[in-house]
C-alpha positions in Angstrom: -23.9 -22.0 14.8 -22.2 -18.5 14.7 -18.9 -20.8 13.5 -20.8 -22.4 11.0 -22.1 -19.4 9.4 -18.9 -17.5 9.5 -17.4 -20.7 7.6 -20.0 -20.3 4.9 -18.8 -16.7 4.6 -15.3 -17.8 4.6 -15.8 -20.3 1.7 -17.4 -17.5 -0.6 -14.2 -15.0 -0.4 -13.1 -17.4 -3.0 -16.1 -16.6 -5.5 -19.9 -17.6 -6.1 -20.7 -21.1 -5.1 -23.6 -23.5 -5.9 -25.4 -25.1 -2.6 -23.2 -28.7 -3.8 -20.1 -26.1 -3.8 -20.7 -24.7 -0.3 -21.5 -28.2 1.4 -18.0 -29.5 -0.3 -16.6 -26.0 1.1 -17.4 -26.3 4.2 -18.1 -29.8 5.4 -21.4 -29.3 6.2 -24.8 -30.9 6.0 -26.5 -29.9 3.4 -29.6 -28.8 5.2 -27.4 -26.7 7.4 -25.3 -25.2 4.9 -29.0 -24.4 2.8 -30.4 -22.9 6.0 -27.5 -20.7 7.5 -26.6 -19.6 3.4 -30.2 -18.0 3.2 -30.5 -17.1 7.2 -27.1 -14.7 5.8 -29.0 -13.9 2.6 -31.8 -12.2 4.9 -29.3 -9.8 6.0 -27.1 -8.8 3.1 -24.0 -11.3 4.1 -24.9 -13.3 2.0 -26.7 -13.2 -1.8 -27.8 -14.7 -4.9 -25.6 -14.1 -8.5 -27.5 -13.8 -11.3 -26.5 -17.8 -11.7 -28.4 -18.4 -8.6 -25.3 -18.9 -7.0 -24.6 -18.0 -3.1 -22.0 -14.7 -3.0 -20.7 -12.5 -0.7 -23.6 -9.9 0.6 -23.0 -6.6 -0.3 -23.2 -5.4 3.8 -20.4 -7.3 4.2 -18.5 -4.4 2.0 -20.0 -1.7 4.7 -18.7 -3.4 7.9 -15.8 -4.0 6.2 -15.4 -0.1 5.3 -16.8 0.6 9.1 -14.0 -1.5 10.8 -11.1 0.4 8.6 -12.7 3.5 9.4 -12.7 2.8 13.3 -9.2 1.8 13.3 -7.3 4.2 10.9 -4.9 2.1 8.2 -1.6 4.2 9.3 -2.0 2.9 12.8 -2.6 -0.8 11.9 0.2 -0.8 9.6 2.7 1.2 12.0 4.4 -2.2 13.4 4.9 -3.6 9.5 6.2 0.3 8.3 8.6 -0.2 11.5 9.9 -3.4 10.4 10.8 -2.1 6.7 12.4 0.6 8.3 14.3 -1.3 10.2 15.4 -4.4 7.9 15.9 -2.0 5.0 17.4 0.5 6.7 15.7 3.6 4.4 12.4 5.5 4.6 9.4 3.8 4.2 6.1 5.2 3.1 2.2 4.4 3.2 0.2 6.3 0.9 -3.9 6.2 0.1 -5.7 7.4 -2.9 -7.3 10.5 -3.4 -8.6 11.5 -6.6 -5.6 11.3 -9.5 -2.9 12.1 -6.2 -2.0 9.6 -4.0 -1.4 10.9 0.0 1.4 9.7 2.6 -0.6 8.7 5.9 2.5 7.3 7.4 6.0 8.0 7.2 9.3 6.6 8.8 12.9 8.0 7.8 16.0 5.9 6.9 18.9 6.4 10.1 20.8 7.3 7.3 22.0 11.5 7.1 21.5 10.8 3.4 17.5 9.7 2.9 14.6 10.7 1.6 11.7 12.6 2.9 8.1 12.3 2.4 5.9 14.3 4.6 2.5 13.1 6.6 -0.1 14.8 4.2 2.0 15.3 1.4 -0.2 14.5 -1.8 1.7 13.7 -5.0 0.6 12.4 -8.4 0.0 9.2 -9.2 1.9 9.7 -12.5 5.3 9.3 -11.1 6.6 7.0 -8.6 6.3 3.0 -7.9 3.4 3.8 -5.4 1.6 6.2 -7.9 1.4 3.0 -10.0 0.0 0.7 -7.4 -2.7 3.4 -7.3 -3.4 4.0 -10.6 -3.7 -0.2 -11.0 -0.6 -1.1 -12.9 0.1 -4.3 -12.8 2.5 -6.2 -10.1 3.6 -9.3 -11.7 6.0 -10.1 -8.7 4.2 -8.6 -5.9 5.5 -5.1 -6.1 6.5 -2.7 -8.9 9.7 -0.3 -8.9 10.6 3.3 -9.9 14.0 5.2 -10.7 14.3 8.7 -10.9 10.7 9.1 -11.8 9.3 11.4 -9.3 12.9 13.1 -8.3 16.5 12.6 -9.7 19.0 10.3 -7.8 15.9 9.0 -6.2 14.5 4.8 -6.6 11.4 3.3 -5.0 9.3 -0.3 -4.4 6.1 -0.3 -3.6 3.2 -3.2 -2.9 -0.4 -3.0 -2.5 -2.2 -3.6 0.3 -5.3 -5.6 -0.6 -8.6 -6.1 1.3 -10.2 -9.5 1.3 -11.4 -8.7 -2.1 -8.6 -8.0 -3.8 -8.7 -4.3 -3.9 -5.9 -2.4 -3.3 -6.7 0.0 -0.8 -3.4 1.6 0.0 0.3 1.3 -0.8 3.3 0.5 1.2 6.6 0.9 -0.1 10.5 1.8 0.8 12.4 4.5 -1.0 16.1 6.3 -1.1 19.1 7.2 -2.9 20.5 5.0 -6.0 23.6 4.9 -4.7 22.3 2.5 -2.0 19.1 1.5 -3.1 20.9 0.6 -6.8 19.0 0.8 -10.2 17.5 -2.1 -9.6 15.5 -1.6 -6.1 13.3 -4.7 -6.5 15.4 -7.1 -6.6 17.2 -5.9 -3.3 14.0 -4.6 -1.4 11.0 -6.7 -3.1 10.4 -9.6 -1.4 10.7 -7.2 2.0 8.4 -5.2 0.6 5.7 -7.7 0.2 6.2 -9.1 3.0 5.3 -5.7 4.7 2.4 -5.4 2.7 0.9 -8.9 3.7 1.8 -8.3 7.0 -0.9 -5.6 7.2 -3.1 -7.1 5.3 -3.3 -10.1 8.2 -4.6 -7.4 10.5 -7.7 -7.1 8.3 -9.2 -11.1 9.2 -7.5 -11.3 13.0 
């Protein structure tokens, strides 16, 4: 039964869904999907919209806050930082939220002599920068955003969110360094490695 029911939580992560909805979700019976949606509803996994609609609980948002907390983001991400650092070959950064200042909670440097540097605890603006913008909620049409010579001069970025499993960005990863490697144009050549970082970490989150 504990598969079933997390099944019915699995097919709400999608959005609300009538009882008809959650049986075609989930392939069950209807008298089973009726009676595990409202056994979840008794604790908070599980609600009613204002439709009347079965929806994610709100507890679910606690656990989910409780299980980050107990494993801090910088270490889960530490293997998917390593791996930009390696196939990009220049510094990667994660950073948090904190107020209008984004903070690094993880840093790797570039092998390179010539790299850039972003202390652990360092706290810069969000009004400069491509992770600043993740932050802030800028838009990322492809995944990832970019930044040249916003934050400090000879100096480009890409950054990607990192998204719980409701879309919230809850941290940004990205890779940064000097123009004359990284180019004026540092998504096209670090992009797709960037997202792929991102999602990388966010896997950790439903293992």
């Amino acid at each position: 039964m504990l598969d079933k029911a997390v099944d019915v939580i699995d097919s709400l992560v999608a959005g609300p869904k009538t009882l008809a909805e959650l049986v075609a979700a989930t392939g069950l019976p209807r008298a089973t999907a009726h009676r595990l949606a409202t056994a979840l509803e008794q604790h908070d996994l599980v609600r009613r919209d204002a439709d009347g609609r079965f929806a994610l609980g709100f507890r679910l948002a606690t656990l989910g806050r409780a299980a980050l907390d107990s494993t801090p983001l910088a270490e889960l991400a530490r293997p998917a930082l390593a791996w930009l650092r390696d196939t990009t070959e220049e510094s990667v950064q994660l950073y948090v939220r904190d107020g209008d200042h984004r903070v690094c909670v993880e840093s790797l440097e570039s092998p390179h002599g010539l790299r850039t540097i972003v202390a652990v605890g360092a706290s810069l603006s969000l009004d400069a920068g491509s992770a600043g913008k993740i932050l802030r909620g800028d838009p990322t049409p492809y995944g990832w955003v970019e930044s040249v010579e916003e934050r400090e001069a000879g100096v480009a970025s890409v950054s990607a969110p990192i998204r719980d499993l409701h879309g919230n960005a809850i941290a940004a990863i990205g890779v940064s360094g000097p123009i004359e490697r990284t180019t004026r144009r540092p998504g096209q050549r670090y992009g797709n490695d960037v997202r792929r970082a991102a999602t990388m970490v966010e896997h950790t989150f439903v293992r």
